[in-house]
N, C-alpha and C positions, 0 to 999 in steps of 0.2 A: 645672202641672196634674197632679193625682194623678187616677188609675183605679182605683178600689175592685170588685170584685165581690160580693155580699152573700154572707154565708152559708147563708142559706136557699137557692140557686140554687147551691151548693158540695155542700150537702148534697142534694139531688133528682136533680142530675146531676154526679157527682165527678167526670168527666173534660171538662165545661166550659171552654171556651178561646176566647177573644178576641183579635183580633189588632187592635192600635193601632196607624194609622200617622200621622205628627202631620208637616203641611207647611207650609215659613214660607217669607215673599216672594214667593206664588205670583202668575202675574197667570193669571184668570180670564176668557173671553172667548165669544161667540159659538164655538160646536165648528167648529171647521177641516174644510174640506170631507173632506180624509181619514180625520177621522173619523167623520163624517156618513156617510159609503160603507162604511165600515166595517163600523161599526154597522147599517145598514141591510141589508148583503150577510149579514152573520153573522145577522141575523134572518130572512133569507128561506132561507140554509141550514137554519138549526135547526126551520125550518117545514117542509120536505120531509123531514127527519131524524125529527121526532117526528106526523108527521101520522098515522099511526094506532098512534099507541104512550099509552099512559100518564104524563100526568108527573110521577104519586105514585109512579111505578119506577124515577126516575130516584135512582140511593141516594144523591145527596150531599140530594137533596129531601127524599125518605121519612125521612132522619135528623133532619131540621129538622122535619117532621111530628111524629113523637115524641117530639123533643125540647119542641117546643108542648106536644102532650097530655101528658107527663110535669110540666108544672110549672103545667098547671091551664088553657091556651087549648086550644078549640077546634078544630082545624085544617083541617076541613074548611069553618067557618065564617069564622075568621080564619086565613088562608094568611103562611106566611112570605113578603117579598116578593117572594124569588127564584121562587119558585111560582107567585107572580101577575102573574111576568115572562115567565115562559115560557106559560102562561098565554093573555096575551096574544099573544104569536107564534101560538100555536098555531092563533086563530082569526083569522090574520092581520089585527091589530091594533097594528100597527105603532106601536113609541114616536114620541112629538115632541121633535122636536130642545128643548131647554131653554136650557142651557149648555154649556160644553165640561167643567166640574165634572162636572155632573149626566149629562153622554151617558156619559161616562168609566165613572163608576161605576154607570150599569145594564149598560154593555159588559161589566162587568169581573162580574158578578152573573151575565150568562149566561154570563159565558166559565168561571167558576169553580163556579156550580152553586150559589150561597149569598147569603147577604142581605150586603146591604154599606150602611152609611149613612154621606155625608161630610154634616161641620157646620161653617158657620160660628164657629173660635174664640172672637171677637171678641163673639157674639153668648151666650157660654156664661158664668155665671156661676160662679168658683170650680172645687171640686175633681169630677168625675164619679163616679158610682158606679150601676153595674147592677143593678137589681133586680129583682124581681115586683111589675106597678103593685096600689095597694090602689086600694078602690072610688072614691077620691076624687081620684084620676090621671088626669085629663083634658087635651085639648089639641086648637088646631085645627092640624089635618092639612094637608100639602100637596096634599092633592086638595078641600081647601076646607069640610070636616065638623068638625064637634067630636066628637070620638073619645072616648073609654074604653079607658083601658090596664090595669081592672082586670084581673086572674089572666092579666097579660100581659109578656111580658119588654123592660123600660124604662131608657133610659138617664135619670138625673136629674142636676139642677146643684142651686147656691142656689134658683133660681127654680123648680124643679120639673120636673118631665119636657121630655124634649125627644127623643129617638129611639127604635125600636124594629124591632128587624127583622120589623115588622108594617108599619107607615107610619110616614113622620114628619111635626115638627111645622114649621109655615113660620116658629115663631122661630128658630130657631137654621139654617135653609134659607142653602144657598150661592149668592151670587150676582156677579156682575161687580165688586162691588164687596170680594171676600172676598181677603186675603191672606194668610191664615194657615187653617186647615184642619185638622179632625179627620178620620182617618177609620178607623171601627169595622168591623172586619171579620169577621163571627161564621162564625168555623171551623168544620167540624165535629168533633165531638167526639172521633170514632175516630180521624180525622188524624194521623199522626207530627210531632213536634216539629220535627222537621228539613224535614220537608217544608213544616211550616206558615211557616217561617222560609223557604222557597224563594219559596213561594209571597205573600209580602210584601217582599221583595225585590224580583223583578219586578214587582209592581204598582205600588210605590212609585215604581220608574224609570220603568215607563212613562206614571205620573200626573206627573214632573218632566219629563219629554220636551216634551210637551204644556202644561206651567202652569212651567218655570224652578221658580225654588228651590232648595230643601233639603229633604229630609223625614228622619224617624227611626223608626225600627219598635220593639216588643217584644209579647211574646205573654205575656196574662195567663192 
């Protein structure tokens, strides 16, 4: 599987960077109570931490903010979903347990401050490529809507869209039954190369700790 980025999204914001980390043989299961506690403790910390702060100021946010309004969304309308994760904490709105995929990677969204989408391999057609959705970019969402990715930043296959670190779509959605895994990780753009590479490395191990495997990283 090839990762293309469009050029239109090269040229709007030149320092654009995605970080791919791709996991095979994984087993996939109900989230293990450790990380169920986890997850739920680091959410009621980050509640008393940001309960009367802003969390358009938090800057790995506010740079996903502009990075939206720079390539045509919305942001105060359409939130990156690291935004709409904290978000939720803030009005203590605690996530539901899912899978041990899916707890993993919103842990890993407020631990790191950025949108993270993992996908179903198996369920992705061909080669991927990021783009800006046109008006005819739709799909229904894992919160159960038929969405619109127009002037929105979109991952595509053969089949047509299928992530966005706005929401995703529930075809390519990781489930119990997933053993192979994508997962997209939208950096942020000021980030250092070395750091971005630090910073997928440990994810990578801590998402093989939890699910076995194998995974492999590189940053586009």
């Amino acid at each position: 599987m090839e990762i293309q980025i469009s050029q239109k999204i090269k040229q709007l914001v030149n320092d654009f960077q995605l970080g791919v980390v791709h996991y095979q043989n994984i087993q996939v299961s109900e989230s293990p109570q450790m990380l169920k506690g986890r997850l739920r403790l680091f959410q009621e910390s980050l509640y008393f931490d940001y309960a009367d702060k802003k969390i358009t100021e938090i800057p790995a946010i506010n740079e996903w903010r502009k990075l939206f309004k720079t390539i045509g969304t919305d942001p105060s309308r359409y939130r990156p979903s690291s935004e709409a994760l904290y978000r939720r904490v803030q009005k203590q709105q605690y996530l539901d347990y899912v899978n041990s995929a899916v707890d993993l990677n919103n842990f890993l969204s407020l631990q790191y401050q950025i949108p993270l989408g993992i996908y179903d391999v198996k369920q992705i057609k061909g080669n991927v490529s990021i783009e800006i959705g046109t008006d005819q970019a739709t799909y229904l969402a894992i919160n159960g809507r038929d969405v619109s990715m127009a002037k929105k930043l979109v991952s595509v296959d053969e089949n047509g869209p299928f992530g966005s670190p706005y929401v995703d779509s529930k075809r390519t959605a990781v489930s119990t039954s997933t053993t192979d895994a994508l997962h997209l990780v939208y950096l942020q753009p000021s980030q250092a190369k070395e750091d971005a590479a630090q910073l997928l490395q440990a994810l990578a191990k801590m998402f093989t700790q939890i699910h076995g495997g194998e995974a492999t990283f590189d940053i586009y």
